[in-house]
MMTF fields as JSON, N, C-alpha, C and O atoms, coordinates in Angstrom:
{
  "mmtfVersion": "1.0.0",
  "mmtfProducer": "UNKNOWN",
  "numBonds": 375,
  "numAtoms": 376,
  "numGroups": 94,
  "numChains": 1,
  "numModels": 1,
  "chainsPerModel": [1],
  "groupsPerChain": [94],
  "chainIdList": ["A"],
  "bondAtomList": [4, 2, 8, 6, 12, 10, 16, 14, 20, 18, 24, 22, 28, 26, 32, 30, 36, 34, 40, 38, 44, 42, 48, 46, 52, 50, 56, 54, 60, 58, 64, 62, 68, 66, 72, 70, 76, 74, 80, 78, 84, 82, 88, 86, 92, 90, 96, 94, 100, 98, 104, 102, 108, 106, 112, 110, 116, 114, 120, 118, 124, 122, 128, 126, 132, 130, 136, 134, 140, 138, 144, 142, 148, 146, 152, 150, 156, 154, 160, 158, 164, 162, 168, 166, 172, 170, 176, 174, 180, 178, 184, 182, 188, 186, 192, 190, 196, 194, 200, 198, 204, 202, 208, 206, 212, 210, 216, 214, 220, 218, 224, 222, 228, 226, 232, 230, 236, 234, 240, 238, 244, 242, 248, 246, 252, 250, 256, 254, 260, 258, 264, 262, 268, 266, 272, 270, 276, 274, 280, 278, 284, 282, 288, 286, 292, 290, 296, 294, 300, 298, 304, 302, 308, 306, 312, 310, 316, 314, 320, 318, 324, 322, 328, 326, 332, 330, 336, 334, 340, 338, 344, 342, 348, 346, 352, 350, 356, 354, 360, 358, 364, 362, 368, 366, 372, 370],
  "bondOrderList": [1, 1, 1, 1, 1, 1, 1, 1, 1, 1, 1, 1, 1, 1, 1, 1, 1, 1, 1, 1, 1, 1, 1, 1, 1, 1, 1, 1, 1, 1, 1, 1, 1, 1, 1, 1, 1, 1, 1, 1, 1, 1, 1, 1, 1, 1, 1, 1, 1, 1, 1, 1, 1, 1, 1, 1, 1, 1, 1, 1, 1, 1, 1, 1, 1, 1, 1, 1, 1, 1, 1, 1, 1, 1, 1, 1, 1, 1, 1, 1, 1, 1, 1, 1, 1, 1, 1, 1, 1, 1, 1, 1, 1],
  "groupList": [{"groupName": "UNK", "atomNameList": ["N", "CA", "C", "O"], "elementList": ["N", "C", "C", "O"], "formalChargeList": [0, 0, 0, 0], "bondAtomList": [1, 0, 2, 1, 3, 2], "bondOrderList": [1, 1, 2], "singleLetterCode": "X", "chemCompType": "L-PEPTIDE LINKING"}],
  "groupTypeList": [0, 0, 0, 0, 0, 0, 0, 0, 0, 0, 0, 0, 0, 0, 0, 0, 0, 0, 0, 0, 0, 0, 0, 0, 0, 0, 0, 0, 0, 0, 0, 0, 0, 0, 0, 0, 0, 0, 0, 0, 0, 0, 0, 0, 0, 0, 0, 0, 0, 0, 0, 0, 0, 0, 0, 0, 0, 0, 0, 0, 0, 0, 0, 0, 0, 0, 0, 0, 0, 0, 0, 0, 0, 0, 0, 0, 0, 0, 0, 0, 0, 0, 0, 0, 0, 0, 0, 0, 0, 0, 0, 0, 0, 0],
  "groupIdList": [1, 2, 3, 4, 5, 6, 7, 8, 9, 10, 11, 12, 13, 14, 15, 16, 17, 18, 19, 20, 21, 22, 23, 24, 25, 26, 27, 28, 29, 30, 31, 32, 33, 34, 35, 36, 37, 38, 39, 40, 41, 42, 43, 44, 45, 46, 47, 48, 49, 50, 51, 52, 53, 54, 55, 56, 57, 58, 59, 60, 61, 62, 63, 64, 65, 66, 67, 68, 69, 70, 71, 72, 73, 74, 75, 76, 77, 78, 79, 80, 81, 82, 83, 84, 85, 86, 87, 88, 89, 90, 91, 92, 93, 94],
  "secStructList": [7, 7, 7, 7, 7, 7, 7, 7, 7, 7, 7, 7, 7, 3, 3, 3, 3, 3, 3, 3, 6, 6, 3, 3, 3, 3, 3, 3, 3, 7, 1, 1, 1, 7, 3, 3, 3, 7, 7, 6, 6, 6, 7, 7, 7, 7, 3, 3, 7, 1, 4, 4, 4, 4, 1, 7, 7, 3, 3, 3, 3, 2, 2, 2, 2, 2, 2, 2, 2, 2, 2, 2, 2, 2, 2, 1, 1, 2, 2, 2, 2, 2, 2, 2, 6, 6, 2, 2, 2, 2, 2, 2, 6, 7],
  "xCoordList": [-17.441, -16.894, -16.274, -15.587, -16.717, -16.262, -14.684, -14.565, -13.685, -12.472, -12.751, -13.488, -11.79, -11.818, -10.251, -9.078, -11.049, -9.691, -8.892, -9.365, -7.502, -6.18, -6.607, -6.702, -6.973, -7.366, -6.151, -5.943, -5.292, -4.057, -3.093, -2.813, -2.732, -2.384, -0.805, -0.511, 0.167, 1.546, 1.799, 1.429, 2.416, 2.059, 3.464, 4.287, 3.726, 4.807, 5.259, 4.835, 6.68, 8.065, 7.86, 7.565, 8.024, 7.993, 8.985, 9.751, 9.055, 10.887, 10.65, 9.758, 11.567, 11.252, 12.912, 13.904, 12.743, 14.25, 14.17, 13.106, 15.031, 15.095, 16.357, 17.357, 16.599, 17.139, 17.699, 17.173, 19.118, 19.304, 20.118, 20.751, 19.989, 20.747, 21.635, 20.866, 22.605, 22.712, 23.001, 23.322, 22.939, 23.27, 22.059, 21.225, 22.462, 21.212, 21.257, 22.324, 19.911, 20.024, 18.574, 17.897, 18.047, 17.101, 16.73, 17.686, 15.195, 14.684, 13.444, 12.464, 13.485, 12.93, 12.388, 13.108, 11.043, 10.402, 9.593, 8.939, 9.916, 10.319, 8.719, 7.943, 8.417, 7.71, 7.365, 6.183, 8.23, 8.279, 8.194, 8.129, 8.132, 7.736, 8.892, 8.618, 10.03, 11.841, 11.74, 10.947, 12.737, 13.019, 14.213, 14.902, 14.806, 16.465, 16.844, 16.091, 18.083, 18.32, 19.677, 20.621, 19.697, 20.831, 21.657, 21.241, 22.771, 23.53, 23.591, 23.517, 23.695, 24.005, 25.603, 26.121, 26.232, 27.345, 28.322, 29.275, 27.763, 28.188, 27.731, 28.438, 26.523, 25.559, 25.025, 24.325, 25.846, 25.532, 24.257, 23.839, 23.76, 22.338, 22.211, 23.298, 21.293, 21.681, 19.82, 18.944, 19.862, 18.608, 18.641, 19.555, 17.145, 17.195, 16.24, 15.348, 16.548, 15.959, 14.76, 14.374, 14.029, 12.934, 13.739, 13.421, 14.971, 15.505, 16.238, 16.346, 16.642, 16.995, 16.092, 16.321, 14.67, 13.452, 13.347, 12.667, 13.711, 13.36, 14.803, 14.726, 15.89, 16.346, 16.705, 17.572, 15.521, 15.0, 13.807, 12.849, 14.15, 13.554, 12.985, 13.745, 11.713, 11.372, 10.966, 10.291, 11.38, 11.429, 10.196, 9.609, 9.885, 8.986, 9.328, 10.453, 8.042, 7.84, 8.516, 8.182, 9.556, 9.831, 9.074, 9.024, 8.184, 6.638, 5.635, 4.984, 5.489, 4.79, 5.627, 5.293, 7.183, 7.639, 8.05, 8.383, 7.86, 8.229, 6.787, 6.672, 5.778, 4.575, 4.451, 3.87, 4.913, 4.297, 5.575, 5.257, 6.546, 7.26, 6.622, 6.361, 6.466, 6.012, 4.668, 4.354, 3.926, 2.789, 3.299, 2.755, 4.61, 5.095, 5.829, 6.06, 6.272, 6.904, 5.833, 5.866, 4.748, 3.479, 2.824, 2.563, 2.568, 2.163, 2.868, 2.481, 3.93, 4.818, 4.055, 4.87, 3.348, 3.296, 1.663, 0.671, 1.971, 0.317, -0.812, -1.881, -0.387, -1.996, -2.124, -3.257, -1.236, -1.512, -2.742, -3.794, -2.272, -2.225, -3.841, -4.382, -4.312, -5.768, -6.703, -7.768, -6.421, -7.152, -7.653, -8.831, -6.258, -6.488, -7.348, -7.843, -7.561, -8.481, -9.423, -10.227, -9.997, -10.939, -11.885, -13.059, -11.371, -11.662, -12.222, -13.344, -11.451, -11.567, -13.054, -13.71, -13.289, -14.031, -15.251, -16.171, -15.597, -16.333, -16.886, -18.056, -16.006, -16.36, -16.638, -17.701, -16.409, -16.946, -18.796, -19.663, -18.974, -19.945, -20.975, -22.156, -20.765, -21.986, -21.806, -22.509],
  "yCoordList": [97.357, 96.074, 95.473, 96.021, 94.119, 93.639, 92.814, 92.126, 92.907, 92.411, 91.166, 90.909, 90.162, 88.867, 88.681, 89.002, 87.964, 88.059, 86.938, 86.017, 87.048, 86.054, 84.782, 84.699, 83.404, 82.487, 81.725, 81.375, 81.367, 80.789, 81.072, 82.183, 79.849, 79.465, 79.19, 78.462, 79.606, 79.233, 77.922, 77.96, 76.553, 75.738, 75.594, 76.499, 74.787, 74.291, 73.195, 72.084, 74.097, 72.904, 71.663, 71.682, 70.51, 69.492, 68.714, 68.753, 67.787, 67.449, 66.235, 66.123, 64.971, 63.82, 63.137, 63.529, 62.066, 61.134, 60.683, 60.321, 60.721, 60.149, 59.118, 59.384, 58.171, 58.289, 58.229, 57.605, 59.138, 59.675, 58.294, 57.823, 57.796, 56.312, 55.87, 56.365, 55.339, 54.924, 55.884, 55.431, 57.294, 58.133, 58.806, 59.316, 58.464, 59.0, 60.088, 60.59, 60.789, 62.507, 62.613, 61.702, 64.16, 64.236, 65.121, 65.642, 65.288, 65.62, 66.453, 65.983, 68.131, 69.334, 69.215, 68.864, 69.522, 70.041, 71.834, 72.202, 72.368, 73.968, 74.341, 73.463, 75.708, 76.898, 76.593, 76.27, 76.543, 76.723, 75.672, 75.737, 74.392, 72.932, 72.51, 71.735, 72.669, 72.564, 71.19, 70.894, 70.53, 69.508, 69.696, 69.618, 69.952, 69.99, 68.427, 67.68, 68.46, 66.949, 67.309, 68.001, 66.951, 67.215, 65.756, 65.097, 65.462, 64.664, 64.366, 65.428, 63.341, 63.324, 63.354, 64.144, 62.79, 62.943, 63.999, 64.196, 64.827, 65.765, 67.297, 68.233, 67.159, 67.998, 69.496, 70.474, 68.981, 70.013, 69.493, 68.355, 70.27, 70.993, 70.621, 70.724, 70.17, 70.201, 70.018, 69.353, 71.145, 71.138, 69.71, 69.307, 69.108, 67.848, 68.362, 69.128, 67.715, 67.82, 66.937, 66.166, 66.957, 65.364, 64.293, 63.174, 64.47, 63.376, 62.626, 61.411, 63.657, 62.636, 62.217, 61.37, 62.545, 61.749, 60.258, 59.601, 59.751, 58.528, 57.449, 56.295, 58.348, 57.95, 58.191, 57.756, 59.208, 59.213, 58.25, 57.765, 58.182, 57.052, 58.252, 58.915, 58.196, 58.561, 57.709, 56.681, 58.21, 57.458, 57.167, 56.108, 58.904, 59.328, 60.382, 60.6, 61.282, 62.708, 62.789, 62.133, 63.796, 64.178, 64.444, 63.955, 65.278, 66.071, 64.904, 65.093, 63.611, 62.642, 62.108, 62.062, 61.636, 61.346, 61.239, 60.338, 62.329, 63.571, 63.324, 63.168, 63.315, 63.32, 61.854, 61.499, 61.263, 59.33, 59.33, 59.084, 59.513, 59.685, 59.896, 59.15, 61.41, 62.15, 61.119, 61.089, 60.196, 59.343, 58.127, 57.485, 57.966, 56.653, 56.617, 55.556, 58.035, 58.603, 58.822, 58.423, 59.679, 59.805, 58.319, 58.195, 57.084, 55.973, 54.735, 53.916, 54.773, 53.674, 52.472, 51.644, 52.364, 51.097, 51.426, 52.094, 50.748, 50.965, 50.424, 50.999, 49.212, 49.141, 49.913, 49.847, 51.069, 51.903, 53.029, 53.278, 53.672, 54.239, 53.935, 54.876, 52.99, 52.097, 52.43, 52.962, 52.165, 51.723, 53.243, 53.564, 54.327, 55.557, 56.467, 57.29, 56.096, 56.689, 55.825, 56.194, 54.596, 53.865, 54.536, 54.825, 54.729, 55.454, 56.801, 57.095, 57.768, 58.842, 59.217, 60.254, 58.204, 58.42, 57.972, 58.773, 56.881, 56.602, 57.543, 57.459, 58.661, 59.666, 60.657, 61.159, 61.172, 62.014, 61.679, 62.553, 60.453, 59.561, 59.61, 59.373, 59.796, 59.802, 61.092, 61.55],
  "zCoordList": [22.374, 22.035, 23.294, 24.156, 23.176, 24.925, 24.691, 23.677, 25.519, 25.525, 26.129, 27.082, 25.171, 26.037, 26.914, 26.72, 27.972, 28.7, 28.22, 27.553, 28.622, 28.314, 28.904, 30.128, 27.86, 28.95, 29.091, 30.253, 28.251, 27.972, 29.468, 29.918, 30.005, 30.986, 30.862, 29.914, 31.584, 31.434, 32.121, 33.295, 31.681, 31.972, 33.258, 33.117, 34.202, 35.081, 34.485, 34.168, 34.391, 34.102, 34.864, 36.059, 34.135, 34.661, 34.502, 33.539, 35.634, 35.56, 36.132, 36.973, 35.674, 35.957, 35.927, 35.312, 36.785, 36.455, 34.897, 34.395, 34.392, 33.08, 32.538, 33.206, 31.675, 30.759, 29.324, 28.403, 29.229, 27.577, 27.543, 28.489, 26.394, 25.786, 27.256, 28.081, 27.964, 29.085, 30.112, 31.211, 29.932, 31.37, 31.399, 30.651, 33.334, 34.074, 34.549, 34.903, 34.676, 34.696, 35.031, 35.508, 34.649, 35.216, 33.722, 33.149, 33.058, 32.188, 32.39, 32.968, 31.754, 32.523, 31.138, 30.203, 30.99, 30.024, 30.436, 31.413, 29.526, 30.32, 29.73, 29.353, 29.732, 29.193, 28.375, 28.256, 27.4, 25.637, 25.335, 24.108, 25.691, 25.365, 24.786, 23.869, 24.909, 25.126, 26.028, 26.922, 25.508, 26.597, 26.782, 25.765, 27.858, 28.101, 29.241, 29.865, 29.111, 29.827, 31.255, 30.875, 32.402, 32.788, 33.372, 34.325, 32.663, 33.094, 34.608, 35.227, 35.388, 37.064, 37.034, 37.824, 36.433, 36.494, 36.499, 37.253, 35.208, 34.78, 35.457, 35.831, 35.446, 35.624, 34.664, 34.923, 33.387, 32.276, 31.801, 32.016, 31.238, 30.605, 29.43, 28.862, 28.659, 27.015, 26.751, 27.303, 25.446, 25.042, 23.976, 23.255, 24.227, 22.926, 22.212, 22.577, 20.697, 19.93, 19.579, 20.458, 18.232, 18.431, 18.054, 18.456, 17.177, 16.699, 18.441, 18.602, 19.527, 20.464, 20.94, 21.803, 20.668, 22.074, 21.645, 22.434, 20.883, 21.009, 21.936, 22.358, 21.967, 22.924, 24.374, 25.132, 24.486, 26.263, 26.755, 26.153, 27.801, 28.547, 30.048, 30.753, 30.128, 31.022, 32.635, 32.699, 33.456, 34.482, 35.325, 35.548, 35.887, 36.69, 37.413, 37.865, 37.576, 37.545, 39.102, 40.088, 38.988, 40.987, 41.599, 42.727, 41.193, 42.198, 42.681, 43.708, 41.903, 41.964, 43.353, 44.537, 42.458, 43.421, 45.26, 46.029, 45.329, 46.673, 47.407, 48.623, 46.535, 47.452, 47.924, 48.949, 47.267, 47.551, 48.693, 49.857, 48.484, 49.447, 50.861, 51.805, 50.568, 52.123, 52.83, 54.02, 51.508, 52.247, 53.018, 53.917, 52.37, 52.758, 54.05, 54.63, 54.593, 55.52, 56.689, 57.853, 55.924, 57.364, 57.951, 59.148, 56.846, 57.119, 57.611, 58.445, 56.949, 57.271, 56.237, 55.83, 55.998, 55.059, 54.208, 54.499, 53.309, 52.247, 53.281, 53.485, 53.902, 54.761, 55.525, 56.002, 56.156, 57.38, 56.763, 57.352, 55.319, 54.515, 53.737, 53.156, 53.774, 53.112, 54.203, 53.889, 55.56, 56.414, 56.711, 56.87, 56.765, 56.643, 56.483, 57.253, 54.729, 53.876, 53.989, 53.132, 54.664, 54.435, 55.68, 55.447, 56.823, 58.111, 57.723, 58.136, 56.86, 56.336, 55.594, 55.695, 54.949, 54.035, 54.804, 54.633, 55.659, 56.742, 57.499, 57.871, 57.843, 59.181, 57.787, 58.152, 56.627, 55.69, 55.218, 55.204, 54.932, 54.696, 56.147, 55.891, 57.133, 58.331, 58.754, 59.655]
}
């Protein structure tokens, strides 16, 4: 009898600026598909429930964030950044 292997994948916490009714914080959705919230002010932790998701407000993902960053840092501006990948894809293409 042949074993199947484990295909089930553990997914990465994802964490984004958020916010809970007017305070701003940052919002981790964990492992276990948990959403916890952390105050900026405060900086305590609090797991939400579904009855609070409708009063989170999601902002945008940090990891997204951090990278557009680091492009905006290597280029200095979106046309540096166009012309870039337009060049790029030119010298891939011949």
């Amino acid at each position: 009898m042949a074993t199947v292997p484990n295909t089930t994948t553990q997914r990465n916490p994802k964490a984004a600026y958020a916010y809970l009714d007017d305070v701003h914080g940052i919002a981790l959705l964990a492992h276990d598909t948990t959403v916890h919230f952390q105050a900026s002010g405060t900086g305590l932790w609090q797991t939400l429930t579904n009855a609070d998701m409708p009063r989170l407000q999601m902002l945008g993902r940090l990891d997204l964030i951090a990278a557009q960053k680091l492009d905006d840092e290597r280029f200095g501006s979106l046309y540096a950044l166009i012309e870039y990948r337009n060049t790029e894809h030119a010298r891939v293409a011949a």
